[in-house]
C-alpha positions as CSV (number, residue, x, y, z in Angstrom):
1,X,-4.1,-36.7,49.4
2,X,-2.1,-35.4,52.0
3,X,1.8,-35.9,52.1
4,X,3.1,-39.5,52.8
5,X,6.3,-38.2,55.1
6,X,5.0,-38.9,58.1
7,X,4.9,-42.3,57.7
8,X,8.3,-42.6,56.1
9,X,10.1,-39.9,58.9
10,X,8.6,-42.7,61.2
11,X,9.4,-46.2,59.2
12,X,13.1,-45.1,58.9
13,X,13.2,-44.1,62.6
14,X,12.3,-47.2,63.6
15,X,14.9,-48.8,61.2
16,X,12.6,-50.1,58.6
17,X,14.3,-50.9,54.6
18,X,12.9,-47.9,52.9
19,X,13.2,-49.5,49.5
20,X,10.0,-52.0,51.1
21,X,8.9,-48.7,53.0
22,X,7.8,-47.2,49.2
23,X,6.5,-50.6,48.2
24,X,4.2,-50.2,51.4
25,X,3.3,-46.3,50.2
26,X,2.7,-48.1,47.0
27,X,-0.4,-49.6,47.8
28,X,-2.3,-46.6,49.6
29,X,-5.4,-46.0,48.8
30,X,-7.4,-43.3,48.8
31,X,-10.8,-43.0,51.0
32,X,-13.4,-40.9,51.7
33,X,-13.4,-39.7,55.3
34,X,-17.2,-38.5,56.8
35,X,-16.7,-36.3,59.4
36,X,-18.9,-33.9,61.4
37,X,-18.7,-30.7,61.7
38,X,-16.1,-30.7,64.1
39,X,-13.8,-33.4,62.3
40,X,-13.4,-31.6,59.2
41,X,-11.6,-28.3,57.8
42,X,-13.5,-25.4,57.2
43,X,-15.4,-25.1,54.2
44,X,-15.5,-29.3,53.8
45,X,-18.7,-30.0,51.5
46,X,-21.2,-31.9,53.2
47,X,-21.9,-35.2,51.9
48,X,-24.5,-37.1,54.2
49,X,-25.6,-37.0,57.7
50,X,-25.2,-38.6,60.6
51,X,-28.0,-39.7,63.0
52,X,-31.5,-38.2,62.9
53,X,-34.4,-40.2,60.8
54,X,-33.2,-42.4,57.9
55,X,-34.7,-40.8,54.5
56,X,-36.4,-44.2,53.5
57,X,-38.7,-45.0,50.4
58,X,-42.1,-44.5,50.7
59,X,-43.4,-47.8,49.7
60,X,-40.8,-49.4,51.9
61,X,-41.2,-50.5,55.8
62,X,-38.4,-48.3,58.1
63,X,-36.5,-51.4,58.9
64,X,-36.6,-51.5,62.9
65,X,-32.7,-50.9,63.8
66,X,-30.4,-47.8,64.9
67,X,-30.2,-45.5,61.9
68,X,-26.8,-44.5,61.5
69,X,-25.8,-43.0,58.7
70,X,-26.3,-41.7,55.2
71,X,-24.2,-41.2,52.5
72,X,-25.2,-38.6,49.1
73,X,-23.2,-40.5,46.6
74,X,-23.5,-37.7,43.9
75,X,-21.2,-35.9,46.6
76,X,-18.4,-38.2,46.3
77,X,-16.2,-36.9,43.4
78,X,-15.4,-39.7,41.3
79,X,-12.0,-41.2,41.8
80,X,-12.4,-39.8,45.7
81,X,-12.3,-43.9,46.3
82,X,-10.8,-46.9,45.4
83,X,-14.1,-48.6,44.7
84,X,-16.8,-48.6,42.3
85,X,-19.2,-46.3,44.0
86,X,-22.6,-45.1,41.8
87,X,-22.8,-41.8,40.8
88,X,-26.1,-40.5,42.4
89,X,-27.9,-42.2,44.9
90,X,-28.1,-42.0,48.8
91,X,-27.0,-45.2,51.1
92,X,-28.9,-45.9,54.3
93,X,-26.8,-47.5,57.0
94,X,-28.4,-49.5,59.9
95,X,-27.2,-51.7,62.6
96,X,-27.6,-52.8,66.1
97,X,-24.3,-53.6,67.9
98,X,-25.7,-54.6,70.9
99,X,-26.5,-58.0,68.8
100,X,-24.4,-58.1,66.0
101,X,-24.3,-62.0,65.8
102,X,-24.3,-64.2,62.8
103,X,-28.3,-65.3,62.8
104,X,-29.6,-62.4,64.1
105,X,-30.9,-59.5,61.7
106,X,-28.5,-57.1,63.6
107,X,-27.7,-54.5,60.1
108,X,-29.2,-53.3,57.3
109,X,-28.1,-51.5,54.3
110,X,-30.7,-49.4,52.1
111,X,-29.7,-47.8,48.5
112,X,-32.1,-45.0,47.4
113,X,-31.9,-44.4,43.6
114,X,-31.9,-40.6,42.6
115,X,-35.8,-39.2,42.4
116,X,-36.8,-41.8,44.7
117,X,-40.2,-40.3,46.9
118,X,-38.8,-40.7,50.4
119,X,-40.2,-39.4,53.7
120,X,-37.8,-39.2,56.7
121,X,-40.0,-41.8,59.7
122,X,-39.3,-44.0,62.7
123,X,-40.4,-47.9,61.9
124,X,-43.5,-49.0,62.9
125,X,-43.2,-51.2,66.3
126,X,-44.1,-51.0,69.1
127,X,-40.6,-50.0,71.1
128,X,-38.8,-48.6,67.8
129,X,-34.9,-48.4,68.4
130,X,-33.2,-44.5,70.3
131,X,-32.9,-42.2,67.7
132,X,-29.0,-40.7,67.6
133,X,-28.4,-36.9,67.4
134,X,-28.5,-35.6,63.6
135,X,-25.7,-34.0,62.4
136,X,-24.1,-33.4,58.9
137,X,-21.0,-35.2,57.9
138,X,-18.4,-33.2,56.0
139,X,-16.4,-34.7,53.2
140,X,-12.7,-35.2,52.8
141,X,-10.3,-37.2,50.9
142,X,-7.8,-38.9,53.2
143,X,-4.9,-42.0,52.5
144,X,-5.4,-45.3,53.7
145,X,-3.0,-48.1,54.7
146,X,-3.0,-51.0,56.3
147,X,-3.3,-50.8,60.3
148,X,-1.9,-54.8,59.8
149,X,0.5,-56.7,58.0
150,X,1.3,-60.4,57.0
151,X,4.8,-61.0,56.5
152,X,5.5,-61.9,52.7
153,X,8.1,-62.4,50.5
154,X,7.4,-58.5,49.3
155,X,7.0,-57.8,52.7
156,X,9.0,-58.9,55.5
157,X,8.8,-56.4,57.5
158,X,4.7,-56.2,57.3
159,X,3.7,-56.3,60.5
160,X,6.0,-53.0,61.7
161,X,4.9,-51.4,58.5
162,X,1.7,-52.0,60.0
163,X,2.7,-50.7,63.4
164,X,3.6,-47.4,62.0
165,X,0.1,-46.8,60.7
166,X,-1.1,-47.3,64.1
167,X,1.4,-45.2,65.6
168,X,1.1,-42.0,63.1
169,X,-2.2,-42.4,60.9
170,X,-4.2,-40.0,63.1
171,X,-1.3,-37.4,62.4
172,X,-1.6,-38.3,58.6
173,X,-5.8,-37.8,58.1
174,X,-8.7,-36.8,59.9
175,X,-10.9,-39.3,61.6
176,X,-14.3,-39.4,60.8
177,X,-17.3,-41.6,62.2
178,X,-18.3,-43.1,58.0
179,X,-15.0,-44.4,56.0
180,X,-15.9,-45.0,52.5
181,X,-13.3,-47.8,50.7
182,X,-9.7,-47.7,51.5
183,X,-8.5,-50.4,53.8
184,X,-10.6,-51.5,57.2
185,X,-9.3,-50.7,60.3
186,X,-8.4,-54.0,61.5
187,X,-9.1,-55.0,65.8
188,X,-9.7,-59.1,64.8
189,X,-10.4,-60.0,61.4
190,X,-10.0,-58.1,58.0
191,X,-13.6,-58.3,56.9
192,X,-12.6,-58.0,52.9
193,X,-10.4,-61.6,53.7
194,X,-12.8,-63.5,55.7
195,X,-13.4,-66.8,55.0
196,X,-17.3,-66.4,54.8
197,X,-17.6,-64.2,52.4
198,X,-16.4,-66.7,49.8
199,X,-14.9,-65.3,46.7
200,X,-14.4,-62.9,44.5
201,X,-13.0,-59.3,45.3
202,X,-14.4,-58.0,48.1
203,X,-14.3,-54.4,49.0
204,X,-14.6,-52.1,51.9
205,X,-17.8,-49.9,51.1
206,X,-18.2,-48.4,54.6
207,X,-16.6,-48.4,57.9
208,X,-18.7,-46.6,60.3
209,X,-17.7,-46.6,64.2
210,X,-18.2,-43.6,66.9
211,X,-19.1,-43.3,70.7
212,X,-22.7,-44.0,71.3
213,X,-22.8,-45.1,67.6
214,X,-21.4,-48.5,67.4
215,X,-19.5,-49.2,70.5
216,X,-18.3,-51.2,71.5
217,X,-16.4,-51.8,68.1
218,X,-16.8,-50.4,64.9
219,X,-19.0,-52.3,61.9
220,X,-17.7,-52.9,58.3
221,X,-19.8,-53.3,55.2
222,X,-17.8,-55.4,52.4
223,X,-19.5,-56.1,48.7
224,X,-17.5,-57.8,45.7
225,X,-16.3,-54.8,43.1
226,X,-18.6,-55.9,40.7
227,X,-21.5,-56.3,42.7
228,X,-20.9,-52.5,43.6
229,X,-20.3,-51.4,39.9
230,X,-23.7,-53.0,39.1
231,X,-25.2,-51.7,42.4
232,X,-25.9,-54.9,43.4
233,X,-26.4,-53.6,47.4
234,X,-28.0,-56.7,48.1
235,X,-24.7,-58.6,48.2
236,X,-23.6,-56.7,50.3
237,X,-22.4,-58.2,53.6
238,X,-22.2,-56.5,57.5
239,X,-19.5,-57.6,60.1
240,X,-18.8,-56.3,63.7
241,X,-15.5,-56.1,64.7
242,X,-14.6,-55.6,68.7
243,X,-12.4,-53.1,70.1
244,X,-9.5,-54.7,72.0
């Protein structure tokens, strides 16, 4: 991952104890960043693609929502994360963000095993959803902190600590419309703490947000760890969080 200094040139100009500054660095984490071509360094492996026609199962129905996403998991490196991912596999990402309410079948989420038949198709309706621009998305391994903080007896300062990732984390990694693990960028609620959910430890397994992708907001998809190790996609769960 790339060098923490930023952060800590910034904490300490803004007065922050840096013995709780290195408690903070303590718990990054690192993420896998999905860029396009344009986001990411030269020569960054590609590792999924954005847009175009989702690569669904042949003896499944094309579920009818935006496609956004997909994500070759035998690209990932292992330990590129902090979660659980599968080895091989590809993830389908879908979701409508013009609707994403609780009731309404606004998202989707799709996990092809390795070998699967697939055959790249629009779903049958009669007015199926726009279909966004294909492009590849380039991989790269980037830190992730906290964009918020709850003040704590570890951390008193939290909040500021918080503050700084705001102020300096595009400095400190490359942005990238797919985020696998790491922490959530955090507008409202922290999706892996919402009460919903219920418990157990839940995980970030995506964060995917762009222009013309999933404004207004960005949408998270959360799954308990061992769910995820036993590729249990079905518990996974969608959220939309709102810009501003």
């Amino acid at each position: 991952m790339k060098s923490l200094d930023p952060f800590r040139n910034e904490a300490r100009r803004r007065g922050l104890p840096e013995d709780e500054v290195e408690r903070w660095l303590g718990t990054v984490r690192p993420c896998v960043m999905l860029g396009t071509a344009g986001d990411a360094p030269p020569g960054s492996p590609v590792a999924g693609r954005l847009g175009g026609l989702p690569p669904m199962p042949e003896d499944e129905p094309v579920p009818d929502l935006p496609f956004l996403a997909s994500v070759d998991l035998a690209a990932i490196p292992p330990g590129a994360a902090d979660i659980p991912l599968p080895k091989d596999g590809t993830l389908l990402f879908f979701a409508d963000t013009e609707d994403p309410w609780p009731g309404l079948v606004w998202s989707r989420l799709v996990y092809v095993p390795v070998g699967t038949p697939v055959s790249e198709r629009r779903p049958d309706s009669e007015e199926p959803p726009p279909v966004h621009s294909a492009q590849d998305l380039h991989l790269m391994i980037e830190p992730s902190l906290p964009n918020r903080g709850w003040k704590s007896e570890e951390f008193p300062h939290s909040s500021e600590l918080g503050d700084v990732w705001w102020e300096i984390g595009d400095e400190m990694r490359t942005d990238g419309p797919v985020q696998m693990g790491g922490y959530p960028w955090v507008w409202n609620e922290d999706p892996t703490h919402h009460p919903r959910n219920g418990p157990g430890d839940w995980v970030l397994l995506a964060e995917i947000a762009g222009e013309d992708l999933t404004e207004p907001g960005l949408v998270d998809w959360v799954i308990r760890r061992d769910d995820l190790a036993a590729r249990r996609f079905d518990q996974a769960r969608a959220s939309f969080d709102m810009i501003g």
